[in-house]
Structure formats: C-alpha cells, structure tokens
C-alpha positions as CSV (number, residue, x, y, z in Angstrom):
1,X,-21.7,13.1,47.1
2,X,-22.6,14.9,43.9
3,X,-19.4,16.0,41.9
4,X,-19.9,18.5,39.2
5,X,-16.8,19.1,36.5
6,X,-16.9,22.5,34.6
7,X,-14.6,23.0,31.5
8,X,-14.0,26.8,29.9
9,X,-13.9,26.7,26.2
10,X,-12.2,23.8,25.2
11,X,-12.3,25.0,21.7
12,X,-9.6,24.4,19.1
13,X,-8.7,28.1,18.3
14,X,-8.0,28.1,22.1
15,X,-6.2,24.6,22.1
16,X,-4.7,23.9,19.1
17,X,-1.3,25.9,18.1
18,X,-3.2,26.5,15.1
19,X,-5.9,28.0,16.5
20,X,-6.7,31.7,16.0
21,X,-6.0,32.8,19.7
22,X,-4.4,29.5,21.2
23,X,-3.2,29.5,24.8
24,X,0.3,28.4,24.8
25,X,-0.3,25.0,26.8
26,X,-3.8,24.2,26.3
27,X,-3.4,21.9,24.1
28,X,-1.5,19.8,27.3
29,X,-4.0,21.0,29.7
30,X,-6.9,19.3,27.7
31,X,-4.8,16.3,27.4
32,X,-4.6,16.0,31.0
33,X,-8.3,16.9,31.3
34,X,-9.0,13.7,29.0
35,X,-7.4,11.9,30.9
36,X,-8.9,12.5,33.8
37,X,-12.7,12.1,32.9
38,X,-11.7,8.8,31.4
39,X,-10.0,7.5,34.8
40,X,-13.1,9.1,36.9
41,X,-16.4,8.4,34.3
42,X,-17.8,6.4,37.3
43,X,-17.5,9.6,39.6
44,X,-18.2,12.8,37.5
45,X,-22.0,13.3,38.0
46,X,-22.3,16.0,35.3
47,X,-20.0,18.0,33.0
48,X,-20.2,21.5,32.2
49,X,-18.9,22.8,29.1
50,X,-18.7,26.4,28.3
51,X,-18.3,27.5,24.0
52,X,-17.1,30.7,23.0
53,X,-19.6,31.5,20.1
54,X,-18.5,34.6,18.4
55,X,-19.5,36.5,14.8
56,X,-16.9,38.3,12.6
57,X,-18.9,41.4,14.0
58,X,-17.9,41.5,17.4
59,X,-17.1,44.4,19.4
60,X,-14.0,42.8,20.7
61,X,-12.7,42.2,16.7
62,X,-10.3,44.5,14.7
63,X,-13.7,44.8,12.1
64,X,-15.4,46.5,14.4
65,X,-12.9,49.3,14.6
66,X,-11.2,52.0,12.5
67,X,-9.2,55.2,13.4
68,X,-9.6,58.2,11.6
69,X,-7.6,57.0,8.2
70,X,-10.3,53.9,8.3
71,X,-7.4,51.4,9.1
72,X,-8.7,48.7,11.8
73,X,-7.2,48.0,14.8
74,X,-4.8,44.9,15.5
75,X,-5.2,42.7,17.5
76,X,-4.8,43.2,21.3
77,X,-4.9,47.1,20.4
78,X,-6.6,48.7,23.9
79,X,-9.2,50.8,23.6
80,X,-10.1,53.3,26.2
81,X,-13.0,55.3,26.9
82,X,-11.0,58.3,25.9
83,X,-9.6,56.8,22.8
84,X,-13.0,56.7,21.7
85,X,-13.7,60.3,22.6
86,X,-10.7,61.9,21.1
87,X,-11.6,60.0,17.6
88,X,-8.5,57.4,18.0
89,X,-10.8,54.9,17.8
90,X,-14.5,55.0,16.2
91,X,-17.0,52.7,15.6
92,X,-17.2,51.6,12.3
93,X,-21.0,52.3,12.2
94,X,-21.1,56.5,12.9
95,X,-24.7,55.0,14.2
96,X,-23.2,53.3,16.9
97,X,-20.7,55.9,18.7
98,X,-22.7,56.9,21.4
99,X,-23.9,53.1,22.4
100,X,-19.6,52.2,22.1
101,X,-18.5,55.3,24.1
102,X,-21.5,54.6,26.6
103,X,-19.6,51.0,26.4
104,X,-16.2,51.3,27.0
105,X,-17.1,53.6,30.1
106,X,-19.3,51.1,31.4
107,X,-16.8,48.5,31.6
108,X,-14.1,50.9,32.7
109,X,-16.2,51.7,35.7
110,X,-16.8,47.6,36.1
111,X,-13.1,47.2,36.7
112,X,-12.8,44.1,35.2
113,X,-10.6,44.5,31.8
114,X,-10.8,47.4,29.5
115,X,-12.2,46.4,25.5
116,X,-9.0,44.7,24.0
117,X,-9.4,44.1,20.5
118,X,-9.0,40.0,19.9
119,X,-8.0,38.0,16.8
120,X,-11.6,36.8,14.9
121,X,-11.8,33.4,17.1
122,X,-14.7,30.5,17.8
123,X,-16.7,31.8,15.1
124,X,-20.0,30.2,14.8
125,X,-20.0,27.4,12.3
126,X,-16.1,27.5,12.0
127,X,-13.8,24.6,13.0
128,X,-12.4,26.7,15.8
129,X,-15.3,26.6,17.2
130,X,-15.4,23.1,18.2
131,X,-13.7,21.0,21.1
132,X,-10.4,20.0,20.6
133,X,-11.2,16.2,19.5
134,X,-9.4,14.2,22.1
135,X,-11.5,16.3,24.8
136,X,-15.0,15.4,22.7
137,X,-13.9,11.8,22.8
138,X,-13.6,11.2,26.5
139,X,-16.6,13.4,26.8
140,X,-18.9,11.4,24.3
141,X,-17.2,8.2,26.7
142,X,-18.7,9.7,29.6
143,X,-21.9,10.1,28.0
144,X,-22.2,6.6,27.2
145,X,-21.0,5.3,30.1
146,X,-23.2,7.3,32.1
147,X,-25.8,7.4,29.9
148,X,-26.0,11.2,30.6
149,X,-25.7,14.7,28.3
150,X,-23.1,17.2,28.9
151,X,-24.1,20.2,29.5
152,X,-23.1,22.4,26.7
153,X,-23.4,26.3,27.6
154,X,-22.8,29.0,24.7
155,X,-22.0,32.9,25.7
156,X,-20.4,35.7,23.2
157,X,-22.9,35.8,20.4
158,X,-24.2,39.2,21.6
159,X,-21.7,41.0,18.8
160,X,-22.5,44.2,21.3
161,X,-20.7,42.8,24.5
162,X,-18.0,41.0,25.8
163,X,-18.6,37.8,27.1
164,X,-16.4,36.1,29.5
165,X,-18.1,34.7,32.3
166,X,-20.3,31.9,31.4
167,X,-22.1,33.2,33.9
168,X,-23.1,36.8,32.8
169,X,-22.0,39.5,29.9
170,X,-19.3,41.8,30.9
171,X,-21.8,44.3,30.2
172,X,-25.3,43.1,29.7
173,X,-27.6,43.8,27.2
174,X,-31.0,44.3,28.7
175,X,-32.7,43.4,25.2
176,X,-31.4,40.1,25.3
177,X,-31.4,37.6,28.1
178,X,-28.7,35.6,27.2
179,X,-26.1,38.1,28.4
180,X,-28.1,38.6,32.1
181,X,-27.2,36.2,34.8
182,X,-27.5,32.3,33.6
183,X,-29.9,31.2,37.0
184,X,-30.1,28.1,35.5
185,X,-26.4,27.4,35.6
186,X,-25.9,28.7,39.1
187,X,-28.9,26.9,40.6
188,X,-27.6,23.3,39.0
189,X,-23.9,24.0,40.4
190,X,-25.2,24.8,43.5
191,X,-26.7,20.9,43.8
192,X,-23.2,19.8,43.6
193,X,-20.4,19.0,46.6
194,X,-17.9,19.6,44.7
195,X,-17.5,21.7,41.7
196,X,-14.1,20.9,39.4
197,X,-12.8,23.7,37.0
198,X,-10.6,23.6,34.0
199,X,-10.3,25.4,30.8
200,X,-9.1,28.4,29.3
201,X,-8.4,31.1,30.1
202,X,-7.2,31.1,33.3
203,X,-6.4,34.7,33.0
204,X,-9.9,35.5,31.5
205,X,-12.8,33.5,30.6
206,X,-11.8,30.9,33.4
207,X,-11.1,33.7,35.6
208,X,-14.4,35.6,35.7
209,X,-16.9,32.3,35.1
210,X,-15.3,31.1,38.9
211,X,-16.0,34.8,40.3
212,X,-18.8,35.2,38.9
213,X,-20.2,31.7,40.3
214,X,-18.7,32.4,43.4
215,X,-20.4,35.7,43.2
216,X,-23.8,34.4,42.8
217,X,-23.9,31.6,45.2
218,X,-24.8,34.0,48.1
219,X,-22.6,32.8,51.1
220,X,-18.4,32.3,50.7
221,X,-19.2,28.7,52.0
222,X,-20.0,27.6,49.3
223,X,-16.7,28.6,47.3
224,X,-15.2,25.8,49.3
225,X,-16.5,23.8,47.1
226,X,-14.9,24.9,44.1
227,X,-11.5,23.0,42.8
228,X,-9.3,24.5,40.8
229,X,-7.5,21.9,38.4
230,X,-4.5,24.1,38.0
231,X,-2.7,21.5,35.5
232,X,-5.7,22.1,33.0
233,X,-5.2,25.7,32.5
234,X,-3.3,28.5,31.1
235,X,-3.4,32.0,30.7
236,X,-3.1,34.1,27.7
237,X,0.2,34.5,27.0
238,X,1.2,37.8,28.4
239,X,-1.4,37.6,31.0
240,X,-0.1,35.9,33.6
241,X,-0.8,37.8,36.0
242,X,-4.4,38.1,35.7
243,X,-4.0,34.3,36.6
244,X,-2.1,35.0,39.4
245,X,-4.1,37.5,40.8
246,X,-7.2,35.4,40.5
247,X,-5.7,32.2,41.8
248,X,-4.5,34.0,45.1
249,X,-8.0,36.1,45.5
250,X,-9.9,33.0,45.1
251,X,-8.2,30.9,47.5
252,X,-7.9,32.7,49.8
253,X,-12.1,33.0,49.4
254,X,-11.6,28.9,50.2
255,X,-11.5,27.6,46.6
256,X,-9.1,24.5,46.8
257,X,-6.7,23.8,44.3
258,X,-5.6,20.2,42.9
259,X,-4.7,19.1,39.9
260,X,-6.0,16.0,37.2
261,X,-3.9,13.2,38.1
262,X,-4.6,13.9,42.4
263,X,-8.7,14.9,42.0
264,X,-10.4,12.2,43.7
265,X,-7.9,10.0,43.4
C-alpha cells in the first residue's frame, strides 16, 4: 500500500504569528504535522509540499492597485469586475486595464472567489517564504531515513493570476505552462492508496488544490482515497466558512477525514 502525504504551504508568513498573512493556528497544525511524519517515517512513501512563491508585483497585492486619487488598495479590499469598470479600481499600468477587466470577469464567471487584494506574502527569496523550521526538520528526517526527496511544488509566480490550487492557476495563462494543469502532480498521486492532506488554507489554497485533484482524477472513486487531516489545518481567519463548505462538499464526494495522532495509527 503506497501512502502519499501532501502539505499546502507550510510557509512561515502562513505559520508563524509573525508572518505577513498567518493563519491563526497554523503554527499548532504544523506542530502536529511534525509530529506525525516523525512517528510514521517508515510508512509515508512520498511527501508533497506545495510553496506559495509570490513577487511584490502581484495581481492579488495592494501595489498592483490604485483608485482614481492613486491611493492603493488595503489589504483584503474586493475587487469586482464592476469596480474595475466604474474606475474604483484601475490597474496601475493604464496598459494593463483591458487584460485586468478581462480578468476579474473571468474569475467571476469561474465561481470560485472574486480578486481579494492580500498582504505582500511568500515572496521569493524572503524568509516568509520558507517552511516553518520544525516542519523542514522532520521533513529533512524523512529524507534521510528514507533516503528519498520531497517533492517540492512552487505555484503563484505568474504576477498576472491567482494561484491557489497547486494543481492549476485560477485563471490560466496560456503563455506560460506553469499555471495550466500540473499532469505530472496528478499522475504521481494517482499511484498512491492513500493520499494525506494538510496545510493551509483550509479555506483557500488547501481548499481548491483537494478539488482540483479530485477534479482531475476522472472517476469519484478515487476521492476515497483522499484523508483530510483536519487537526493540521485552518482557515483564514474570517473564512471559515469556505472551510466549511469545502469539508462538507468533499465528504460527501468520499474524502475521509482523520486527524495526525489517529492516521495510520
């Protein structure tokens, strides 16, 4: 039995109260996560971890934005379609209004979240970028116990797109691969029994990676094989419901739920 674990942005500005955007209890959740590789090394056939890697330029950050006395937006400001065709809110770059507007409507008619306007976070290079230490140390345990490489997967550097699935942009770019559908991903998950989740968001990125693998694996047998470790993640604070409403869609698709200290046990 081949069991696959796959962790959302364990990344300090998510998991550390310091962070730039932390997620009030992430910094427990990966503690528990830790824990967990550590007591199952023997068991975990590969880990998948998914980095947030953003730019200051981002359509997402305040930079990006200006209303019409040039002041930028703050952070987790909506902005609608019609915002950006009543001049509420214009690109920054006159250059770029028609590719934003075509944006926002595109995402709008996705139905997934409308373009909220995030605090700078995981910016390449940065410290928030990295995994919160105690994760990278039971990770770089399991690599030499198994003699094995995680499996480190990047998404968000596109600054023209959102990026919240690991599996796909929210709104691909068709000049650059990296935001189309990650095959490779899908096709190694799909080797596995089981599949663990954890991470952050569970009201976003977390949220839409699991769809969006559920999505792509072609037949709702295979969700059953998803675990949702539901002690190693938290939503954005505010979001809960998101969470909610993804927990009880999924399920109820035949993703399982347990948690780090029953998994395997």
């Amino acid at each position: 039995m081949k069991v696959h674990l796959v962790v959302i942005d364990p990344q300090v500005d998510f998991c550390d109260p310091s962070g730039a955007l932390y997620v009030k209890g992430a910094d427990l959740d990966m503690q528990r996560l830790s824990q967990m590789i550590c007591r199952l090394t023997g068991k975990l056939d590969d880990i998948h971890v998914t980095l947030d890697s953003h730019r200051l330029i981002d359509v997402a950050h305040p930079i990006f934005w200006k209303d019409s006395s040039g002041r930028n937006p703050t952070p987790f400001t909506i902005i609608s379609a019609a915002d950006v065709e009543c001049g509420r809110w214009t690109p920054v770059l006159p250059g770029l209004y028609r590719r934003m507007l075509a944006y926002v409507k595109t995402l709008e008619a996705n139905g997934r979240y409308p373009l909220c306007i995030w605090p700078p976070h995981c910016l390449i290079g940065s410290q928030g970028h990295c995994v919160v230490p105690e994760l990278q140390q039971a990770l770089q345990h399991w690599e030499a116990q198994r003699f094995a490489l995680v499996d480190y997967v990047t998404k968000g550097s596109n600054p023209w797109t959102e990026h919240y699935s690991a599996v796909a942009a929210d709104v691909p770019d068709p000049e650059d691969p990296g935001t189309q559908i990650n095959t490779r991903f899908i096709q190694t998950l799909l080797e596995a029994d089981i599949v663990a989740i954890a991470g952050e968001a569970g009201s976003h990125c977390l949220a839409y990676t699991v769809r969006d693998i559920a999505q792509n694996f072609g037949d709702d047998s295979y969700i059953k094989r998803l675990v949702l470790l539901e002690d190693a993640t938290s939503p954005v604070m505010g979001f809960d419901p998101y969470q909610n409403q993804f927990i009880a869609e999924m399920t109820a698709r035949g993703m399982q739920i347990s948690n780090t200290r029953e998994f395997l046990k």
